[in-house]
C-alpha positions in Angstrom: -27.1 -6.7 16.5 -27.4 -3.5 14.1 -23.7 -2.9 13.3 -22.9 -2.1 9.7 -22.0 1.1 10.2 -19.7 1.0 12.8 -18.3 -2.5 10.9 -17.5 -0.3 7.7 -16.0 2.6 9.9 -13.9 0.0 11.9 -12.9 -1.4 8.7 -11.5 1.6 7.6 -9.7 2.3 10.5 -8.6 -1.0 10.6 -7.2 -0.9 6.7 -5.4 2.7 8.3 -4.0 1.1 10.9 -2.5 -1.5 9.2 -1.1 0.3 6.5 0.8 1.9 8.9 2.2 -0.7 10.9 2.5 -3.3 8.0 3.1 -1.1 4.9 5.6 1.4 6.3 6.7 3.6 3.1 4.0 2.0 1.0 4.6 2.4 -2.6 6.5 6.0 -2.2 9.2 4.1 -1.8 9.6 2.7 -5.4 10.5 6.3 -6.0 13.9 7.4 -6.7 14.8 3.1 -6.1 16.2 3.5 -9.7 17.6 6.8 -10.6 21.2 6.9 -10.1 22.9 10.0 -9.0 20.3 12.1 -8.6 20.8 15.4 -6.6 18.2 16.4 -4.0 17.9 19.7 -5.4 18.0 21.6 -8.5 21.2 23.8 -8.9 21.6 26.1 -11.7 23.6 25.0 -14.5 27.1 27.1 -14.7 28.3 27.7 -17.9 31.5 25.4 -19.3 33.2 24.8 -22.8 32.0 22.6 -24.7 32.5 18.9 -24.0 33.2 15.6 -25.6 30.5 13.3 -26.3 29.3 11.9 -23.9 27.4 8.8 -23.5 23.7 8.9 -24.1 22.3 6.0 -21.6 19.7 7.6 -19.7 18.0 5.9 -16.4 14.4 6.0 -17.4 13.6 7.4 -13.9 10.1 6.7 -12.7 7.7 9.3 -13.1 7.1 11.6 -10.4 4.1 11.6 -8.0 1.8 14.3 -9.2 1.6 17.7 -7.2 -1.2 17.7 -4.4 -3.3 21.0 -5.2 -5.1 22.9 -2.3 -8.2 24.9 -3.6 -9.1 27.9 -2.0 -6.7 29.3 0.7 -3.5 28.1 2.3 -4.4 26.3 5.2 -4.4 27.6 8.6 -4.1 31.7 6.3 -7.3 33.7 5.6 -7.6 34.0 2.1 -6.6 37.5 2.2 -3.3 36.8 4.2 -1.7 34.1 2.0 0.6 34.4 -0.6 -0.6 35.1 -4.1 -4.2 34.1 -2.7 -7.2 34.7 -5.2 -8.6 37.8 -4.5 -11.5 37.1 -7.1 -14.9 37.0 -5.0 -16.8 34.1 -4.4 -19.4 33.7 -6.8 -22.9 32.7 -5.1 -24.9 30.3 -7.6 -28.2 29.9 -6.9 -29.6 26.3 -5.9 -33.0 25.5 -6.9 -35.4 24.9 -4.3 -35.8 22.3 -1.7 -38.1 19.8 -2.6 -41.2 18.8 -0.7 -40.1 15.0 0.7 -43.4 12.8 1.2 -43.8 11.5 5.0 -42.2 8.8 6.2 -43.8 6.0 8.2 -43.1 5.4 11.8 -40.4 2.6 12.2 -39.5 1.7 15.3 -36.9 2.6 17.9 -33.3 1.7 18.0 -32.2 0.2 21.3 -30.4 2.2 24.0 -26.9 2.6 23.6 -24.6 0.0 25.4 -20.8 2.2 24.2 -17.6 0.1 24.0 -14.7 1.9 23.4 -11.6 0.8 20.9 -7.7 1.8 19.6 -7.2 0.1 16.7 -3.6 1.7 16.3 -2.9 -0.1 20.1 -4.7 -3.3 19.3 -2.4 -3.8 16.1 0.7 -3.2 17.9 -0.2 -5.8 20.5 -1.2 -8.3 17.8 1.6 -10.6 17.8 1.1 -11.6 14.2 0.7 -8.0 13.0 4.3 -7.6 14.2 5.4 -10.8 12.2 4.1 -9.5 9.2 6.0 -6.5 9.5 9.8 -8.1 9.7 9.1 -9.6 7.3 8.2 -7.3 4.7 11.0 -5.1 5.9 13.6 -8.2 5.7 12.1 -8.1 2.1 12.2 -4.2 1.4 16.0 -4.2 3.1 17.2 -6.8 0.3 15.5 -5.5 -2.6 17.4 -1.5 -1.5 20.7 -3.6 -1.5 20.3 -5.2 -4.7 19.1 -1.3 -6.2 22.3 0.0 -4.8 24.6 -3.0 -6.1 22.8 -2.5 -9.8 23.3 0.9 -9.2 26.9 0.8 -8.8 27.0 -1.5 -12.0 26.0 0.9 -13.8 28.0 3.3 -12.9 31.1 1.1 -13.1 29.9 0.0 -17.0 29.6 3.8 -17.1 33.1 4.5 -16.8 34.8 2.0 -18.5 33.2 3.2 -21.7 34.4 6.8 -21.1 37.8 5.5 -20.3 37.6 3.2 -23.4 35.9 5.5 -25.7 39.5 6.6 -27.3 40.4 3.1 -28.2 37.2 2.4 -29.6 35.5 2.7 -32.8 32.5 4.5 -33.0 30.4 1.7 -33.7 31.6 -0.3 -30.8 31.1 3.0 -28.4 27.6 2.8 -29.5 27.4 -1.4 -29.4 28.2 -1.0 -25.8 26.0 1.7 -24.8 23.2 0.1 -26.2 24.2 -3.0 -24.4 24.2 -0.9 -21.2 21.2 1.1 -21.8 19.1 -2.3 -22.3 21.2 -3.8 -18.6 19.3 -0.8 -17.4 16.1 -1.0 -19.1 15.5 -4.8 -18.2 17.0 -4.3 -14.5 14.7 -1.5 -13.7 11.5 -3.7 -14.4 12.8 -6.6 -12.8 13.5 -3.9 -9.5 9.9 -2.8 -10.5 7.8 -6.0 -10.0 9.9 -7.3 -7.1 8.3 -4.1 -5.0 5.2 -4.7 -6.4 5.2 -8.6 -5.2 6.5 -7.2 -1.5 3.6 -4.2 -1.9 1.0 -7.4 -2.4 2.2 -9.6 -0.1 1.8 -7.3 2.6 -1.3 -6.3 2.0 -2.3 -10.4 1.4 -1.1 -10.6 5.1 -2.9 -7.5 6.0 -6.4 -8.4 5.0 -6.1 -11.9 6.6 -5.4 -9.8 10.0 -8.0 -7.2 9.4 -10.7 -9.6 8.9 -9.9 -11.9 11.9 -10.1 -8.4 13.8 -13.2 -7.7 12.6 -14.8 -11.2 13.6 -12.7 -10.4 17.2 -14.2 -7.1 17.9 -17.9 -8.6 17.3 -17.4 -10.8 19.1 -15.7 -9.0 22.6 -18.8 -6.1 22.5 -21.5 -8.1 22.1 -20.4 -10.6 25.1 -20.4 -7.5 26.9 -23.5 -6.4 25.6 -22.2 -3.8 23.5 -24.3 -2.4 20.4 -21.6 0.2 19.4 -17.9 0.3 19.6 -16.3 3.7 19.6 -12.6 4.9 18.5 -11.2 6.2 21.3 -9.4 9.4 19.6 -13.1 10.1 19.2 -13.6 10.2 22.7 -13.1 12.6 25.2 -13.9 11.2 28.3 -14.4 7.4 29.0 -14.0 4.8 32.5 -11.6 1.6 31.7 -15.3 -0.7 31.9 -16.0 0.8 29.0 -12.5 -0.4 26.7 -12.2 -3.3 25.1 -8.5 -3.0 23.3 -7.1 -5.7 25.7 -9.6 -7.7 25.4 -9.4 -7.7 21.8 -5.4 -8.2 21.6 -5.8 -11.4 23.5 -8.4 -12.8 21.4 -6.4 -12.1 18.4 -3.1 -13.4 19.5 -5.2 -16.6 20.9 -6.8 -17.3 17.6 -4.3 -16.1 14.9 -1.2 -17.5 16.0 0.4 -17.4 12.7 -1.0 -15.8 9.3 -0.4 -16.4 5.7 2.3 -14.9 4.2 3.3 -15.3 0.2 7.2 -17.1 -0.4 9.4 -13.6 -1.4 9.2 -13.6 -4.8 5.8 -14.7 -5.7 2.6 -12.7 -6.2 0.1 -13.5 -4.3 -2.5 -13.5 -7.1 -0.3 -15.8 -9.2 0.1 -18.2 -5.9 -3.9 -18.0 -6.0 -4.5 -18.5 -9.8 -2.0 -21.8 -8.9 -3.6 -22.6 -6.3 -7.6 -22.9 -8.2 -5.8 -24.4 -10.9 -4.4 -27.5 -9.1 -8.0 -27.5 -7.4 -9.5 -28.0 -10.9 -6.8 -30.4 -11.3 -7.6 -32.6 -8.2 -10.9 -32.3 -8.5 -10.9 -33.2 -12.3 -8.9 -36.6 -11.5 -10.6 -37.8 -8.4 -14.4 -37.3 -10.3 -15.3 -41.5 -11.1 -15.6 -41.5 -15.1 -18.9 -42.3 -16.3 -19.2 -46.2 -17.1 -19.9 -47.0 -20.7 -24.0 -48.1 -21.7 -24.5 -51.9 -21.4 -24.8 -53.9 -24.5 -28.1 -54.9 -25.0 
């Protein structure tokens, strides 16, 4: 069965699909998880007297995502309609000419079509495992937001009891206990960092363990039917039930993948596999017979 190409555009799907039902947020949420007190908007600044000192501990915020740039004209506008819109003409470069392509030989002719029809979005939801993977990375995501807020409030506490003990302080010690707090800050924020990261790998370990399997699955359902290509159904406008296989496929999956593989919170799954070939070697290493000296002549 000639499926390649629908096995790489079901794999993408797939990896879609899953990102939204396992990896809800993504990595958009590490922003803002360790910037305290930031306001949502920028208000201009009103002018005051001048202040006393005030502490200098910044919060290393992360930096923010880079601005998504639309060439050409605002979607949905014509050019000539939108807001500050480039009125400069296009410019028409020339392209050289088409080449002459040599002849091809005949090959021969693909089968007829036998069309199966799949949502990938409804198969994952069915999954059983799918949903699985999903409380548990949020269980994860849920206790790594309460421990941001609880540093968070640290810091703001620590905050305070410098600027209320600021007066009775020398200025040395002021400065001792801001850089004290400044480097609570500093360390926390990685530590914050590469727990998200682990959670962010562990669910897409999980992922790729499902969307494999469902590959294997969805071979397998079309071609007991026969089926030599398997279309998504948002592609398709009209369609008879005979010809979808979701169901088919969800019951497969939850009869074969009861349970999936999912990394113990706090450990990267690439660590857990570099441990894992390294007690191989190990095993392997001890359990080879050694090589018996030569004989004596």
């Amino acid at each position: 069965m000639q499926n390649t190409p629908m096995r790489l555009l079901t794999r993408l799907t797939i990896s879609v699909a899953l990102a939204a039902a396992v990896l809800p947020g993504g990595a958009a949420s590490a922003q803002g998880y360790f910037v305290p007190n930031q306001p949502t908007q920028p208000r201009p600044a009103a002018p005051r007297p001048a202040a006393p000192r005030q502490s200098t501990i910044q919060s290393q915020p992360l930096p923010p995502p880079p601005p998504v740039e639309i060439p050409g004209a605002i979607a949905g506008v014509a050019p000539e309609q939108a807001p500050d819109a480039d009125q400069t003409p296009v410019v028409q470069i020339p392209q050289p000419p088409v080449p002459d392509l040599p002849a091809l030989a005949r090959s021969t002719t693909p089968p007829a079509p036998v069309i199966g029809v799949l949502d990938v979005r409804e198969a994952m939801h069915g999954v059983a495992v799918a949903q699985t993977v999903t409380k548990v990375i949020d269980e994860r995501r849920n206790k790594l937001n309460e421990d941001v807020q609880k540093e968070q409030a640290a810091w703001r506490d620590l905050q305070q009891q410098i600027s209320a003990q600021r007066a009775t302080l020398t200025p040395d010690q002021v400065r001792t206990k801001e850089r004290e707090l400044q480097e609570r800050i500093t360390n926390a924020q990685k530590s914050l960092r590469d727990r998200n990261r682990i959670i962010q790998e562990a669910a897409q370990y999980a992922a790729a363990q499902i969307e494999r399997t469902m590959l294997g699955v969805i071979k397998q359902v079309s071609e007991s039917h026969g089926m030599n290509l398997v279309l998504h159904r948002e592609q398709v406008l009209l369609n008879i039930n005979e010809f979808d296989i979701t169901g088919q496929v969800v019951a497969q999956m939850n009869k074969i993948m009861p349970t999936v593989t999912i990394p113990p919170d706090g450990v990267s799954p690439v660590a857990q596999a570099q441990a894992d070939a390294a007690a191989a070697t190990k095993a392997a290493t001890v359990s080879a017979p050694a090589t018996p000296p030569p004989a004596k002549k």
